[in-house]
PQR file with spaces between the fields and no chain letter, atoms N, CA, C, O and H, PARSE charges and radii, in Angstrom:
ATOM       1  N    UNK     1      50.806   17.339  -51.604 -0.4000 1.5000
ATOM       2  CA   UNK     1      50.519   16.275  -50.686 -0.0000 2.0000
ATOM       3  C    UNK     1      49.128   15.745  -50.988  0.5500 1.7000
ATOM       4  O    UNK     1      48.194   16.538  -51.115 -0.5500 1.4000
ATOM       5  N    UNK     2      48.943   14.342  -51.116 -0.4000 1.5000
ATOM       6  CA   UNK     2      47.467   13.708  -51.249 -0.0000 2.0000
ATOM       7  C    UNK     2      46.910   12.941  -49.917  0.5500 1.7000
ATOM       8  O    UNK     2      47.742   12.557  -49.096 -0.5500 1.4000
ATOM       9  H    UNK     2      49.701   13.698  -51.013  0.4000 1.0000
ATOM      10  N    UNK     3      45.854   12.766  -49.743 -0.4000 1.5000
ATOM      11  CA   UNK     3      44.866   12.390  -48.769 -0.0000 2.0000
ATOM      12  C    UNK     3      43.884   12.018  -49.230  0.5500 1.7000
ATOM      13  O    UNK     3      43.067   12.810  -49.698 -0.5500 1.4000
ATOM      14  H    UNK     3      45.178   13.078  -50.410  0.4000 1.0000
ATOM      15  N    UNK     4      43.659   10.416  -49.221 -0.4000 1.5000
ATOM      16  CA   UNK     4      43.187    9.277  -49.941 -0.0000 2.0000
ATOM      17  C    UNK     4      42.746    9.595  -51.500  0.5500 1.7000
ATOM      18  O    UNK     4      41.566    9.599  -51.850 -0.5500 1.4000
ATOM      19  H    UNK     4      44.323    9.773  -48.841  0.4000 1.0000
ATOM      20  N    UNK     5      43.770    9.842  -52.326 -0.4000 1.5000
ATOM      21  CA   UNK     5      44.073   10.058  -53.390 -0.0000 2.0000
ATOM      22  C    UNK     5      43.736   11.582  -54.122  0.5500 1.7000
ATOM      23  O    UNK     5      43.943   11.904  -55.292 -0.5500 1.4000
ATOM      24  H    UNK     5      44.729    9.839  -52.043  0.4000 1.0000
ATOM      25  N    UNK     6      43.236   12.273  -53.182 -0.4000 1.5000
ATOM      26  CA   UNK     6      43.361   13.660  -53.836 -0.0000 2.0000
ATOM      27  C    UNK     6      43.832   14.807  -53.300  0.5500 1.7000
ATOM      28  O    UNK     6      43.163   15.016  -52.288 -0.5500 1.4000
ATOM      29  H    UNK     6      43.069   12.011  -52.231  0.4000 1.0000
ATOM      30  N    UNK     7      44.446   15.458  -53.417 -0.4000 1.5000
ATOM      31  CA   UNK     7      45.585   16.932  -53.250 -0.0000 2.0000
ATOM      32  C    UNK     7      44.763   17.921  -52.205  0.5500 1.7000
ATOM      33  O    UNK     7      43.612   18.358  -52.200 -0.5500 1.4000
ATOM      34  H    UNK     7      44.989   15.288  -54.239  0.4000 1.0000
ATOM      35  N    UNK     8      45.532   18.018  -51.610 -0.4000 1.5000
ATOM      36  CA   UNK     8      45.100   18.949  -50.288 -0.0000 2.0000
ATOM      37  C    UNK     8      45.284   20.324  -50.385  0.5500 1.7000
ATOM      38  O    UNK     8      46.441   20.539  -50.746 -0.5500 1.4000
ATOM      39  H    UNK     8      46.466   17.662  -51.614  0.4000 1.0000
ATOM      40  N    UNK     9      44.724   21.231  -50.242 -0.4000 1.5000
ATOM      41  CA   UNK     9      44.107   22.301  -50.543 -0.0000 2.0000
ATOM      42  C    UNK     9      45.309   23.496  -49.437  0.5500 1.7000
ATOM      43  O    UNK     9      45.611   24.651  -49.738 -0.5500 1.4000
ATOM      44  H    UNK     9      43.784   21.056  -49.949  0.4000 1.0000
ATOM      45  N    UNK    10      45.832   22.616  -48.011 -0.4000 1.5000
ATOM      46  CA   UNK    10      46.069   23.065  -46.995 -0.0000 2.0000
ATOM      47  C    UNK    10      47.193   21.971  -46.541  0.5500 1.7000
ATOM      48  O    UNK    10      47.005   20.766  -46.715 -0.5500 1.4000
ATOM      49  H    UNK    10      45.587   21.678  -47.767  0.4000 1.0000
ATOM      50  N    UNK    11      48.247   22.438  -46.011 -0.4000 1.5000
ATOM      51  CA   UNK    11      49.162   21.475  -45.422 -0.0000 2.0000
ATOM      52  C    UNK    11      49.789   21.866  -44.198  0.5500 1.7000
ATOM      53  O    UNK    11      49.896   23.018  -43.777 -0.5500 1.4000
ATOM      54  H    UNK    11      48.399   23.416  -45.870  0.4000 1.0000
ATOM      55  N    UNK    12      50.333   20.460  -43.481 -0.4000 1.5000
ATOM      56  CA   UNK    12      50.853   20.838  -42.235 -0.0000 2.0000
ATOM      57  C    UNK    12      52.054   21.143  -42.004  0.5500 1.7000
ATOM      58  O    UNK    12      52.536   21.383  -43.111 -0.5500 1.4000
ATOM      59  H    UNK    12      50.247   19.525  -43.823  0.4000 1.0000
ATOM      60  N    UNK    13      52.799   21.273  -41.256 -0.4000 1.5000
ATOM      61  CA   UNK    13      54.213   20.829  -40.575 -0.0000 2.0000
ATOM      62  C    UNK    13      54.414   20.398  -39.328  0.5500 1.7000
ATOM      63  O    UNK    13      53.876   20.962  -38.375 -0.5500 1.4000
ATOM      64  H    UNK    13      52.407   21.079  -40.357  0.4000 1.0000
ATOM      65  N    UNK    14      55.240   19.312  -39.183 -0.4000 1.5000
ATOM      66  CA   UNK    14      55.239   18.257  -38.763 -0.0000 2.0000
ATOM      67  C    UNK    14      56.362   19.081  -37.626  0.5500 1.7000
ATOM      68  O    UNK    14      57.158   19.923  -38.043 -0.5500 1.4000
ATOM      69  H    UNK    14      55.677   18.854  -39.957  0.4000 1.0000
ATOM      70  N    UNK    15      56.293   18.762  -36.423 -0.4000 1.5000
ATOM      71  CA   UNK    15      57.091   19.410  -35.045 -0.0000 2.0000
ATOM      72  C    UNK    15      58.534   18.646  -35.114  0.5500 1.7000
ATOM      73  O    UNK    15      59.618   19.224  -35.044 -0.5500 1.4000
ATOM      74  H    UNK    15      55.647   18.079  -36.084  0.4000 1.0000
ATOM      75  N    UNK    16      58.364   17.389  -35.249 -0.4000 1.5000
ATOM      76  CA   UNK    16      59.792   17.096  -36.073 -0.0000 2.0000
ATOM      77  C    UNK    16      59.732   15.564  -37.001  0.5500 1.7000
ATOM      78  O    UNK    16      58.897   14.661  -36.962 -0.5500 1.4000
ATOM      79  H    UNK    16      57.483   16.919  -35.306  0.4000 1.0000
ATOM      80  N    UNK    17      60.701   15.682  -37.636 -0.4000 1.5000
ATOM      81  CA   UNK    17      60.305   14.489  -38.470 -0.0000 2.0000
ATOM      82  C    UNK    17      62.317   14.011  -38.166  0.5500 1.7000
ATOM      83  O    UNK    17      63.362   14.649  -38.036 -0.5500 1.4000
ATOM      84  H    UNK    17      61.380   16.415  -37.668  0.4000 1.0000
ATOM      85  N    UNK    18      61.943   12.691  -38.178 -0.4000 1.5000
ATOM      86  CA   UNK    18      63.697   11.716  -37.545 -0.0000 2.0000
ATOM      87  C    UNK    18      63.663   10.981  -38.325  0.5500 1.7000
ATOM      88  O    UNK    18      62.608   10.476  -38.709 -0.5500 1.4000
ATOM      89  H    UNK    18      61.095   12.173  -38.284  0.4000 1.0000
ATOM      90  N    UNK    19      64.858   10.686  -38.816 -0.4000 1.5000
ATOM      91  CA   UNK    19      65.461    9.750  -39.420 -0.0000 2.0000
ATOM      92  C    UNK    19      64.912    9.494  -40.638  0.5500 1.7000
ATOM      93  O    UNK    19      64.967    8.429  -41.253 -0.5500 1.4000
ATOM      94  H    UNK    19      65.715   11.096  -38.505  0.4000 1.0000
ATOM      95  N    UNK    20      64.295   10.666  -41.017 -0.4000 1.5000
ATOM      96  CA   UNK    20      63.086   10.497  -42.899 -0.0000 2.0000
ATOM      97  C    UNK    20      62.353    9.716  -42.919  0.5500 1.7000
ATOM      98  O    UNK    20      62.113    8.962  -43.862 -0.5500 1.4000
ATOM      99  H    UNK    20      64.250   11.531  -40.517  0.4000 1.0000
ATOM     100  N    UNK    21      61.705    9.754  -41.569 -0.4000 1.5000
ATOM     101  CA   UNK    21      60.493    8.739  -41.710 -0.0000 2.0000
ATOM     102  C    UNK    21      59.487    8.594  -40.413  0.5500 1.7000
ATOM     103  O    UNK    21      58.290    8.323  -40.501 -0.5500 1.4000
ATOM     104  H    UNK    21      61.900   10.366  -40.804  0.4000 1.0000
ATOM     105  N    UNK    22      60.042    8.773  -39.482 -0.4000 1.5000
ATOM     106  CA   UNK    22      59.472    9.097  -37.985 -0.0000 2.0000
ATOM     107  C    UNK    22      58.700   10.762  -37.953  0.5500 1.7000
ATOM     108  O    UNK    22      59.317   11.817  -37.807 -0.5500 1.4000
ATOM     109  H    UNK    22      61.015    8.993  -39.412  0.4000 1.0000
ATOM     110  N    UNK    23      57.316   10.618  -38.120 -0.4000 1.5000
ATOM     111  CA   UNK    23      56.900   12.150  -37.612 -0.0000 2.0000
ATOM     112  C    UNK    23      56.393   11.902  -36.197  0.5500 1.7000
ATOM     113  O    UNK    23      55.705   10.990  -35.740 -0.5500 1.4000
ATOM     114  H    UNK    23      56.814    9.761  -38.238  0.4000 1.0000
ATOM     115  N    UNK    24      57.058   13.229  -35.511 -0.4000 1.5000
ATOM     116  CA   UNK    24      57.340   13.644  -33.851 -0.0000 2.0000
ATOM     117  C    UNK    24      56.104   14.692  -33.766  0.5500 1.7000
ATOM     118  O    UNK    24      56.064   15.787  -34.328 -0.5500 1.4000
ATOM     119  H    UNK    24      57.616   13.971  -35.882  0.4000 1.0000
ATOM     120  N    UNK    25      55.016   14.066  -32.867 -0.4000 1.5000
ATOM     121  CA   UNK    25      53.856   15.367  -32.621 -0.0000 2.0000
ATOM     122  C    UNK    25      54.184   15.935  -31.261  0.5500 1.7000
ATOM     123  O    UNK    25      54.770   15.037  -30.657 -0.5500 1.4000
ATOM     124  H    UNK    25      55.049   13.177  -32.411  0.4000 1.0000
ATOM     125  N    UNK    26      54.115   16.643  -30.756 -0.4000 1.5000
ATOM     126  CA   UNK    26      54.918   17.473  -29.540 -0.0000 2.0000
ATOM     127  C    UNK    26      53.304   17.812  -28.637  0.5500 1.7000
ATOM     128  O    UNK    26      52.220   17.993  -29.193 -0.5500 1.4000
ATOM     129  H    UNK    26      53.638   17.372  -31.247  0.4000 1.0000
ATOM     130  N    UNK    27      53.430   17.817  -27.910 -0.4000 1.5000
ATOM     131  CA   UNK    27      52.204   18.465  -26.928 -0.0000 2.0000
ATOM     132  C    UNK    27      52.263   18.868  -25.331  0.5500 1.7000
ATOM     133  O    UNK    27      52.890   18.289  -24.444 -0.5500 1.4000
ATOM     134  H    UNK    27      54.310   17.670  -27.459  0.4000 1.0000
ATOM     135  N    UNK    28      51.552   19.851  -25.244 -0.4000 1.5000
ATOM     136  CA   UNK    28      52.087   19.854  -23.719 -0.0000 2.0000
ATOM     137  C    UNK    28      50.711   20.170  -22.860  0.5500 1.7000
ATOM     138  O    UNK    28      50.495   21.311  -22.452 -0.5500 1.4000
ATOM     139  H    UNK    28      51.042   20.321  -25.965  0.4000 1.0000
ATOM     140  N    UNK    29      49.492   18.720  -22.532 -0.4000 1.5000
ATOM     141  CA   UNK    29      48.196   19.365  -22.059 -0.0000 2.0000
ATOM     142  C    UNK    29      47.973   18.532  -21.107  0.5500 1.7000
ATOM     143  O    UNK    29      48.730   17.564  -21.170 -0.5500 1.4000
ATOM     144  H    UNK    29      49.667   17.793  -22.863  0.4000 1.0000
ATOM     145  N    UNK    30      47.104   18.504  -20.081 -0.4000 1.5000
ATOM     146  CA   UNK    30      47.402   17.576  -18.687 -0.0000 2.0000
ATOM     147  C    UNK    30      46.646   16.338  -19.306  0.5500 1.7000
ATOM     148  O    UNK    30      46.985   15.351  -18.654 -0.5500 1.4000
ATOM     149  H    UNK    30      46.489   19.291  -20.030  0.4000 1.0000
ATOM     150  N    UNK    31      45.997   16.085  -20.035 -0.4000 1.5000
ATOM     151  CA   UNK    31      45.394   14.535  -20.694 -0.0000 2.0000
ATOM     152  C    UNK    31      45.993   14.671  -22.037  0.5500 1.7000
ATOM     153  O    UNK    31      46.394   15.730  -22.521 -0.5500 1.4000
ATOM     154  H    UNK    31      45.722   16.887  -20.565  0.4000 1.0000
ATOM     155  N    UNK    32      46.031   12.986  -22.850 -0.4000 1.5000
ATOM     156  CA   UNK    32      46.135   12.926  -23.886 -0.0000 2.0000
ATOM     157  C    UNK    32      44.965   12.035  -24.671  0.5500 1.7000
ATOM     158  O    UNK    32      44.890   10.855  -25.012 -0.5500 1.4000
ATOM     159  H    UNK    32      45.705   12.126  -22.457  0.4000 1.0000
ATOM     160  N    UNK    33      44.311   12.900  -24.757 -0.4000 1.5000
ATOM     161  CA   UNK    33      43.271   12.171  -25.870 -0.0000 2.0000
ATOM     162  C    UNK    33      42.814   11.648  -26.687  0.5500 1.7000
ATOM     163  O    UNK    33      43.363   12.326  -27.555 -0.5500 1.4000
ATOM     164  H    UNK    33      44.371   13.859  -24.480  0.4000 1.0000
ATOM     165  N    UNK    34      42.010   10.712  -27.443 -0.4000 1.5000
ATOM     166  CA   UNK    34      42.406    9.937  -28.434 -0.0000 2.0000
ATOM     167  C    UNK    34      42.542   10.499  -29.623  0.5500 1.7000
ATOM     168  O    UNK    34      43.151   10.000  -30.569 -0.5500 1.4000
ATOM     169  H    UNK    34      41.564   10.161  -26.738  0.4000 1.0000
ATOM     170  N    UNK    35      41.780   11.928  -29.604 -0.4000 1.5000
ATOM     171  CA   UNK    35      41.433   12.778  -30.847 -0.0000 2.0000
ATOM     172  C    UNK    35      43.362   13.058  -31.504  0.5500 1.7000
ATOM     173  O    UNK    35      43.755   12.908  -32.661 -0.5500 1.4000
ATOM     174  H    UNK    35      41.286   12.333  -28.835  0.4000 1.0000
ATOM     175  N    UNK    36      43.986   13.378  -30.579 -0.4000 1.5000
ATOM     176  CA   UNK    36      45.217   13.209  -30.399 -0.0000 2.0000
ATOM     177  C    UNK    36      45.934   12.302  -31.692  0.5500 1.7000
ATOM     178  O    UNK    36      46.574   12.581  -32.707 -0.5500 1.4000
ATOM     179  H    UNK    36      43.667   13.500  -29.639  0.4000 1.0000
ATOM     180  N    UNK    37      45.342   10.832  -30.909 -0.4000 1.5000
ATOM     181  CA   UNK    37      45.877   10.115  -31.811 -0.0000 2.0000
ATOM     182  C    UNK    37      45.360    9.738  -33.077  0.5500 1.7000
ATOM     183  O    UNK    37      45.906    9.025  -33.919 -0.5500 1.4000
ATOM     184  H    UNK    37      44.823   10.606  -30.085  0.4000 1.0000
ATOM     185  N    UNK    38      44.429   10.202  -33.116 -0.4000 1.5000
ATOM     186  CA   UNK    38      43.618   10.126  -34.590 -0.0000 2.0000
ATOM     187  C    UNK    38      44.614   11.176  -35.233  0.5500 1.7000
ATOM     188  O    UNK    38      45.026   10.847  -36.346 -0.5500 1.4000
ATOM     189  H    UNK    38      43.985   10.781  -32.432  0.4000 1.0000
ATOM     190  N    UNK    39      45.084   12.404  -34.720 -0.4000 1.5000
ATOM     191  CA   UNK    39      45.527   13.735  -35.755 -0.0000 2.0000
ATOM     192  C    UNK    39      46.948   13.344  -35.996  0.5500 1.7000
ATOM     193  O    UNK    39      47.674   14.227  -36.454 -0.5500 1.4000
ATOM     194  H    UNK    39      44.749   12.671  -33.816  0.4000 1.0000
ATOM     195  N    UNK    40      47.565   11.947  -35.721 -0.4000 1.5000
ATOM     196  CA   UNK    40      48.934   11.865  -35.585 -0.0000 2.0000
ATOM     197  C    UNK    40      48.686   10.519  -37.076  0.5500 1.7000
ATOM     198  O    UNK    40      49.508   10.364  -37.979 -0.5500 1.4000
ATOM     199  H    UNK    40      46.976   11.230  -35.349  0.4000 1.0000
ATOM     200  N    UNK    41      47.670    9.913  -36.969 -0.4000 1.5000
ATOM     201  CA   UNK    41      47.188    8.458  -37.897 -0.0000 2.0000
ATOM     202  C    UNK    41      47.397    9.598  -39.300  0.5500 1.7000
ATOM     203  O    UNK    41      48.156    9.550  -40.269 -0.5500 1.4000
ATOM     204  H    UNK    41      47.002   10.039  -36.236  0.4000 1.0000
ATOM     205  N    UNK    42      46.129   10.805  -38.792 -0.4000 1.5000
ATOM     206  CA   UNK    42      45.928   11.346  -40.046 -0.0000 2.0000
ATOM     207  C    UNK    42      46.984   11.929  -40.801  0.5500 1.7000
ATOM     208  O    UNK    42      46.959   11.728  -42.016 -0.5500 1.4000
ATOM     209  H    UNK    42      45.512   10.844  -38.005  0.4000 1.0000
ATOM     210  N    UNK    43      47.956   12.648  -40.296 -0.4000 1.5000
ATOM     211  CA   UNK    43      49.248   13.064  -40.427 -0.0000 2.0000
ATOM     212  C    UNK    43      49.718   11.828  -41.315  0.5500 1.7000
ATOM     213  O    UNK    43      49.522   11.824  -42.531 -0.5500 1.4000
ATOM     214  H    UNK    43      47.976   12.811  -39.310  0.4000 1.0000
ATOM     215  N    UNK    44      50.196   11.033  -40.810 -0.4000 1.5000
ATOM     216  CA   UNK    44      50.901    9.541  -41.415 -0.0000 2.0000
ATOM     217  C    UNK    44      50.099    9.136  -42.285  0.5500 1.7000
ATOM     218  O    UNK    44      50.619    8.263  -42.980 -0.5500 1.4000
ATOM     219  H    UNK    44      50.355   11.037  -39.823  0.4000 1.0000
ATOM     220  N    UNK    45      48.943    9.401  -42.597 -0.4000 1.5000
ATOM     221  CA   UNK    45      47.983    8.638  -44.052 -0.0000 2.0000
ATOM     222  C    UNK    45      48.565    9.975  -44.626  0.5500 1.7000
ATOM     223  O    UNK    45      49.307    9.837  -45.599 -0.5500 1.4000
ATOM     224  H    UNK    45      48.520   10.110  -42.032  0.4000 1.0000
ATOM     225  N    UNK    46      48.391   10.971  -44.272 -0.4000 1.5000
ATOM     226  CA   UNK    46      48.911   12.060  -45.335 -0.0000 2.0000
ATOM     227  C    UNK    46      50.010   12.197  -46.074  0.5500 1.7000
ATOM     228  O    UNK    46      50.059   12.570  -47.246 -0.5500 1.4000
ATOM     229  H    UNK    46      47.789   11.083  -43.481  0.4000 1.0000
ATOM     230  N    UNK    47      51.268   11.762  -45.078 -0.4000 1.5000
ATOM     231  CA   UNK    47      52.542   12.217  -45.500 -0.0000 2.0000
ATOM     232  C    UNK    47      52.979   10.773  -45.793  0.5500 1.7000
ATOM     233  O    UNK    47      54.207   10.834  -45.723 -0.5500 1.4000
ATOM     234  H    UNK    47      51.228   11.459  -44.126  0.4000 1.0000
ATOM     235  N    UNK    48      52.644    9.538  -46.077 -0.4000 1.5000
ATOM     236  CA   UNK    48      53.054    8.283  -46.169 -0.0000 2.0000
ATOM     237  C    UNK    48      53.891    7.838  -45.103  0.5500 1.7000
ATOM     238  O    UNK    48      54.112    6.627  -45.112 -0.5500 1.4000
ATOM     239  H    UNK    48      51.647    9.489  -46.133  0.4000 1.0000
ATOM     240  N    UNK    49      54.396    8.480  -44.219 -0.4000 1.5000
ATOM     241  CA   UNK    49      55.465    8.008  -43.421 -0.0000 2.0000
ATOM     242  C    UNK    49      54.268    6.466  -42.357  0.5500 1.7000
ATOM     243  O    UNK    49      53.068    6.321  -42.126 -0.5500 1.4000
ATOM     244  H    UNK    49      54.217    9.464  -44.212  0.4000 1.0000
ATOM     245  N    UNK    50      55.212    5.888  -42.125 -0.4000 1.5000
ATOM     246  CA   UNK    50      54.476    4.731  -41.521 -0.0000 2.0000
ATOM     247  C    UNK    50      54.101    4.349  -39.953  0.5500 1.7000
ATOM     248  O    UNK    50      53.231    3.621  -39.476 -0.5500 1.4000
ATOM     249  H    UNK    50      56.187    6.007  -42.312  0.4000 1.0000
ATOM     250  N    UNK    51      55.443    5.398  -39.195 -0.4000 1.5000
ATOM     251  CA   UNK    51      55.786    4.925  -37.728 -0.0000 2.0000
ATOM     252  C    UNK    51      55.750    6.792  -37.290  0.5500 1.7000
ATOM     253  O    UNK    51      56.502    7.624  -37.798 -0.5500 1.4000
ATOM     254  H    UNK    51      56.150    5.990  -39.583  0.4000 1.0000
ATOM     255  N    UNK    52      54.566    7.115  -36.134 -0.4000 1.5000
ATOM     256  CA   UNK    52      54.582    8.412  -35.527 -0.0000 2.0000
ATOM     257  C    UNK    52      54.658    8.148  -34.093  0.5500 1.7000
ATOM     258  O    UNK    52      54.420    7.078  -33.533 -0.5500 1.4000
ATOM     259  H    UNK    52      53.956    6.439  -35.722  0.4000 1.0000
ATOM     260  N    UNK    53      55.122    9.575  -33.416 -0.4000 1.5000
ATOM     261  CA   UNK    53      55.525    9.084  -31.798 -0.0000 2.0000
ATOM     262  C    UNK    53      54.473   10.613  -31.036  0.5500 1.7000
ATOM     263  O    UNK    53      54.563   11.830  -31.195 -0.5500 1.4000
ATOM     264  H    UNK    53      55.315   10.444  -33.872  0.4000 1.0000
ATOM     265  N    UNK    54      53.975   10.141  -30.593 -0.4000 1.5000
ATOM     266  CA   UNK    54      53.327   11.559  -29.877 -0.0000 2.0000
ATOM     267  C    UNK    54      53.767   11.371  -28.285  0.5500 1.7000
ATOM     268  O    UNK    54      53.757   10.339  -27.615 -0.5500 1.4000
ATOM     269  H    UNK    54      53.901    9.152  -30.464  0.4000 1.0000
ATOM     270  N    UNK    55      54.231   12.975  -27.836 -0.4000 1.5000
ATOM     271  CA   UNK    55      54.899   13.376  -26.524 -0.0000 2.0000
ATOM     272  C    UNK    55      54.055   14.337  -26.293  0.5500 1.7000
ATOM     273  O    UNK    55      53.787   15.270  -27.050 -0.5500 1.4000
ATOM     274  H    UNK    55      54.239   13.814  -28.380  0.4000 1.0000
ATOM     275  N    UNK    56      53.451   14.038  -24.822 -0.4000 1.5000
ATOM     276  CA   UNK    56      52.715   14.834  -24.161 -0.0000 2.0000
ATOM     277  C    UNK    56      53.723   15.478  -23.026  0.5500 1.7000
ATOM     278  O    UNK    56      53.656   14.751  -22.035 -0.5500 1.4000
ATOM     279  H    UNK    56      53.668   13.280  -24.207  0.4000 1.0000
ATOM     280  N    UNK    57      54.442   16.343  -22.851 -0.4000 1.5000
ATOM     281  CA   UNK    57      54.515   17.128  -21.748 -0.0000 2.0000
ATOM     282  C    UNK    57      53.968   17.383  -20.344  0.5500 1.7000
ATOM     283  O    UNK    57      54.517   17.253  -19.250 -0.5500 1.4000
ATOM     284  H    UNK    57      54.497   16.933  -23.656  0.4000 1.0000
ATOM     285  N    UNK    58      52.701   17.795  -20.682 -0.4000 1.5000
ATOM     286  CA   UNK    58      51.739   18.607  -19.954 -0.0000 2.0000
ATOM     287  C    UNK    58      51.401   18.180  -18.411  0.5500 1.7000
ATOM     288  O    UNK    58      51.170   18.904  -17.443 -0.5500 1.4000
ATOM     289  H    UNK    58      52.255   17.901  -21.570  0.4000 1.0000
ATOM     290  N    UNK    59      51.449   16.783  -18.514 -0.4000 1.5000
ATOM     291  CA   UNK    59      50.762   15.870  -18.066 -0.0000 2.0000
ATOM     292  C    UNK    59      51.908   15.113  -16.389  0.5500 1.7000
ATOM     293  O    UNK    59      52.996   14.603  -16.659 -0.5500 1.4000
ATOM     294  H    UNK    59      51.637   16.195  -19.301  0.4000 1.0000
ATOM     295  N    UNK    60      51.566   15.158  -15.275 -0.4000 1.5000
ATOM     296  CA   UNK    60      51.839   14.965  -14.112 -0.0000 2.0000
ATOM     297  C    UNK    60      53.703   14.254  -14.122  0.5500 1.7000
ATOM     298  O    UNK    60      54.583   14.447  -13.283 -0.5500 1.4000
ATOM     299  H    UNK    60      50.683   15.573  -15.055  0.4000 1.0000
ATOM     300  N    UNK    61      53.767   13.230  -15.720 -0.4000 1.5000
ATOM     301  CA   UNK    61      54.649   12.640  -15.924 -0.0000 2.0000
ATOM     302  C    UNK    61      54.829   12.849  -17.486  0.5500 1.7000
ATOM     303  O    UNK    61      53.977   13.471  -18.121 -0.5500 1.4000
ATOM     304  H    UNK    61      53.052   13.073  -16.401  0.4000 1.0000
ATOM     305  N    UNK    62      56.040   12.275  -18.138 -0.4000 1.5000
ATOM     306  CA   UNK    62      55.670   12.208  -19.623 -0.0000 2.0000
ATOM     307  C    UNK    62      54.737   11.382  -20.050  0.5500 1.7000
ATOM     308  O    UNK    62      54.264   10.624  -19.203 -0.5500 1.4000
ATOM     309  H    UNK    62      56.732   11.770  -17.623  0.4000 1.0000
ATOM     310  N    UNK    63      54.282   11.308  -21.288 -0.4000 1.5000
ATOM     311  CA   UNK    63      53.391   10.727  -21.370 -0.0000 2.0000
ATOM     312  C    UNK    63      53.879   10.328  -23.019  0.5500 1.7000
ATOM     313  O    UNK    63      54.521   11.188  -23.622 -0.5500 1.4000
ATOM     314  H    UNK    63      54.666   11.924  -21.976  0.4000 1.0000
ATOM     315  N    UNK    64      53.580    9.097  -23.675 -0.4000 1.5000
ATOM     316  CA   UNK    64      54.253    8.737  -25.550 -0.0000 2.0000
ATOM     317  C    UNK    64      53.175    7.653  -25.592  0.5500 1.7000
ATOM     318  O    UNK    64      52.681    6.776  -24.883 -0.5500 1.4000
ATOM     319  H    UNK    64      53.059    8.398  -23.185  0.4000 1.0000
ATOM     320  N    UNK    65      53.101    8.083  -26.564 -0.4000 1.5000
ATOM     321  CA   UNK    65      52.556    6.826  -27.715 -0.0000 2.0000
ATOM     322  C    UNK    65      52.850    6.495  -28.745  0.5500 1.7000
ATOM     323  O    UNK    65      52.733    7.447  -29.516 -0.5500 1.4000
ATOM     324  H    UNK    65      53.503    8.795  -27.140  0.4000 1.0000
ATOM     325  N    UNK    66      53.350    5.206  -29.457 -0.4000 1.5000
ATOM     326  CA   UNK    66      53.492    5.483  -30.660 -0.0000 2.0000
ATOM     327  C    UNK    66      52.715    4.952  -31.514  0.5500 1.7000
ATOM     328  O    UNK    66      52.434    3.758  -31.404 -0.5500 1.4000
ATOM     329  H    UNK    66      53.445    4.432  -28.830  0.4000 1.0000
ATOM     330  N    UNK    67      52.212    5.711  -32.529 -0.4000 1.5000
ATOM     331  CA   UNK    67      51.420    5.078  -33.693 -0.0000 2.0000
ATOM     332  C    UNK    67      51.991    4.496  -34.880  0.5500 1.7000
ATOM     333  O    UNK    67      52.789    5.133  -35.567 -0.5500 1.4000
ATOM     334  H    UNK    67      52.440    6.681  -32.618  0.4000 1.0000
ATOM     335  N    UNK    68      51.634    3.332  -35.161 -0.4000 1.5000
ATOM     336  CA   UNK    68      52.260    3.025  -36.799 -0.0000 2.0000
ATOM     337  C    UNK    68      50.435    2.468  -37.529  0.5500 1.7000
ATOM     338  O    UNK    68      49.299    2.160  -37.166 -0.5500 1.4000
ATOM     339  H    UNK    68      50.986    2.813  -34.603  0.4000 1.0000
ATOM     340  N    UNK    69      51.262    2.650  -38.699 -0.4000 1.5000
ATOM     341  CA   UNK    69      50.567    2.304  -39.891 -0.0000 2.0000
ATOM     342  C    UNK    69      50.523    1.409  -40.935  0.5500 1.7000
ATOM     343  O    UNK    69      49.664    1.522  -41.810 -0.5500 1.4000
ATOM     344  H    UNK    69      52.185    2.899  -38.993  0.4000 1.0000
């Protein structure tokens, strides 16, 4: 896997990935933070995929965002 053009030392896995192209970040904490959505951007610059969905649980109600790229 590369990250802005050079090979990563360390890799992730993704909580689910849909339809070969959607990565699913899962969370369950009473706020969702932006740091959040920065680690879902970074994910998607990593793995090329273009469109990510983050689900917060945690939080009074559900809570989604989705990020694209």
């Amino acid at each position: 896997m590369l990250y802005e053009g050079k090979p990563l030392d360390k890799y992730f896995v993704a909580d689910f990935v849909c339809f070969e192209g959607i990565l699913v970040e899962i969370k369950a904490v009473t706020a969702m933070p932006l740091n959040f959505i920065r680690q879902v951007l970074h994910y998607l610059k990593a793995t090329g995929y273009r469109i990510g969905l983050l689900i917060n649980f945690g939080a009074s109600g559900l809570q989604w965002k989705r990020v694209i790229v």
